[in-house]
N, C-alpha and C positions, 0 to 999 in steps of 0.2 A: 588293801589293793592299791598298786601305785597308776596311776594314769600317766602313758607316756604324752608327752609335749610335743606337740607338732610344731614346726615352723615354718613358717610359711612366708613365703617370699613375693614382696607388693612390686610388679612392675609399674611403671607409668603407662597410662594408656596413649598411644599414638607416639610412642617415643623412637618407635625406630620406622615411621610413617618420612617419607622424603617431605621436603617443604615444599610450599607452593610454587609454581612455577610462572605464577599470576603476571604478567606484568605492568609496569606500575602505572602504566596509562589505563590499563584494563582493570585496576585497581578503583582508577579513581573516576574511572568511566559507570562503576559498579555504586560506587559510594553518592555519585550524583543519581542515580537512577531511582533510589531508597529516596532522597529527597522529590520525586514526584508525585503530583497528584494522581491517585489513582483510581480515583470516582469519578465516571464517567457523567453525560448527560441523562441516564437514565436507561430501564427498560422497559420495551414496549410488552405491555399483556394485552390479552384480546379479552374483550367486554362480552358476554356469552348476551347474544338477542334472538332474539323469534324470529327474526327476518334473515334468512340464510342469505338473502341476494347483498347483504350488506358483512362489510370486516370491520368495525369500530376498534379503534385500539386508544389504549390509554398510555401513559407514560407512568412509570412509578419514579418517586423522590426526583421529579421532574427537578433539573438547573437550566432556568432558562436564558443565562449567559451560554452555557456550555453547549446546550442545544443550538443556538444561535450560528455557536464556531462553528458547528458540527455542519450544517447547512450551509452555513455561508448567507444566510437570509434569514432577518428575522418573520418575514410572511411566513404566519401558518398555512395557508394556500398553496403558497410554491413549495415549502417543505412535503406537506402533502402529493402534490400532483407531482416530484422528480421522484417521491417515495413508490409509488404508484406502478409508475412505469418502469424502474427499473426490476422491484420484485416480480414482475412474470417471466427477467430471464432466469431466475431460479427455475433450475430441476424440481417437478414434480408438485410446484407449487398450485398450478393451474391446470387441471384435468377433464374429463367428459363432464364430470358432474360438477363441475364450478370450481372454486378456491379451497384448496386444504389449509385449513384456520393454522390447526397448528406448523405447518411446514410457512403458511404467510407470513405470522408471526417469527418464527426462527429467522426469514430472509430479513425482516425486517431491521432484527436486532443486530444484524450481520453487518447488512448497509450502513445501521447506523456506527456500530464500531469502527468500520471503516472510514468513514468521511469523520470518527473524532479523532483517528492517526491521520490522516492528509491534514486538517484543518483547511476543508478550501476559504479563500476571502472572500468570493463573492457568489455570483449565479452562477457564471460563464466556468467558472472552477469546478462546482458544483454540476454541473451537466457534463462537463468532461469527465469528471471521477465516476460519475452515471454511467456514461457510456464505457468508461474502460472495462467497472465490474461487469456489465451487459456480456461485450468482448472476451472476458476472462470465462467469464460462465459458458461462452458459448462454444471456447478453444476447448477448454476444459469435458464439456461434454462429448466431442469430437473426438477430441484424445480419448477418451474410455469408452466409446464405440468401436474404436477403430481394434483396439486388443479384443474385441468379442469372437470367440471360436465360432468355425463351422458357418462364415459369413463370404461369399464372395470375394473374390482379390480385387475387384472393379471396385468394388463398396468400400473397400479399405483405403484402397487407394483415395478415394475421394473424399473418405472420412479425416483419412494424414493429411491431403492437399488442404480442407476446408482449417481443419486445428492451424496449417501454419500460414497462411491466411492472416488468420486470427490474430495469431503472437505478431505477427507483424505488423500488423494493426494495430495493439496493444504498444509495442513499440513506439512508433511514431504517434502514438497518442502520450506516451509520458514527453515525446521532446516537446510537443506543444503543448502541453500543462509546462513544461519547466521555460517554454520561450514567453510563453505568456505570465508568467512568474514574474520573468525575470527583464521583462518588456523589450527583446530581442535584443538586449546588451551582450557583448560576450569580453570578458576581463582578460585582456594579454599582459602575462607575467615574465619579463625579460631580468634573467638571470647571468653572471658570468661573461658577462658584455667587456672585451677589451678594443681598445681604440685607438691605433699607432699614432704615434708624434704625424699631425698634417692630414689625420686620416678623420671620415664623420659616420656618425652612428646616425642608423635611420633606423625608426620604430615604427610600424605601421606595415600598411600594405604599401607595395611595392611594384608597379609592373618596370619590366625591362623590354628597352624598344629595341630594333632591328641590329643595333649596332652599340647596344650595353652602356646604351647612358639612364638611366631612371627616369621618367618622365618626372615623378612628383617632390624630386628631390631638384627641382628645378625651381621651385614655390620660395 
């Protein structure tokens, strides 16, 4: 018996795939981000006690530089006590019958992810990131009342007016984390600036008087 020979023909895999379309800032935007730390300060577990009236939580593979960032403080005290406060704007977290451990715990670990991407510097940082999440929690809730069927148009209405409220608040709470940042500086960038032969460039603020002479270009 003869056995016919098949032949078989080896494509390349991905050979008729378009190339990337990456670009090369987004490239290398990509390539520094692999170069990041990506261990965290740690996460919070709950310590199982006999005493329901208490939440104990531990930190696992605690860094307590990172922890530090993440506060803005190294007092364990005031980490605690802005801890505290801001997880009962969590949904669900505080009920008729006390604290759901695990929903306290989950806010906790939330909060704290959070405040390790802001990195506040100090308290005053740190109580404003407080209160934004507080804010966002509270928009956020608001918004997904207000879609609930089979509710009053009064109620709804109230529920949208309070959400945008909120984002607005939200708002002007990130410009004053970034004023307090940046300690009420603001950087004027003057670009394409031409200047006739006998003619003068003024930079700054500028008022003009009754009859278009500059008051401060008079200095």
């Amino acid at each position: 018996m003869t056995k016919d020979k098949r032949t078989k023909t080896k494509t390349k895999k991905n050979e008729n795939l378009p190339k990337s379309n990456c670009a090369d800032e987004e490239q290398t935007r990509f390539g520094q981000s692999r170069g990041l730390p990506k261990k965290g300060p740690g996460k919070f577990k709950l310590v199982e006690n006999s005493d329901d009236t208490t939440l104990p939580l531990s930190l696992e593979d605690v860094d307590v530089n990172e922890l530090r960032k993440s506060f803005g403080t190294a007092d364990p005290q005031v980490q605690a006590y802005l801890l505290t406060h801001v997880v009962r704007s969590f949904e669900a977290v505080l009920n008729r019958k006390g604290y759901d451990k695990q929903k306290y715990t989950e806010a906790c670990n939330i909060v704290l992810s959070i405040l390790h991407g802001i990195k506040p510097r100090d308290e005053v940082e740190t109580m404003l990131i407080m209160q934004m999440i507080g804010v966002h929690n509270l928009a956020m809730l608001s918004l997904g009342g207000s879609i609930i069927g089979d509710q009053p148009a009064d109620g709804r209405v109230h529920l949208v007016n309070q959400s945008a409220k909120m984002l607005r608040t939200f708002t002007s709470q990130m410009e004053a984390l970034k004023k307090y940042r940046t300690g009420g500086q603001q950087k004027v960038t003057v670009e394409h600036v031409n200047v006739n032969e006998g003619g003068q460039a003024i930079v700054g603020n500028v008022s003009q008087g009754g009859r278009g002479t500059c008051e401060e270009n008079e200095k």
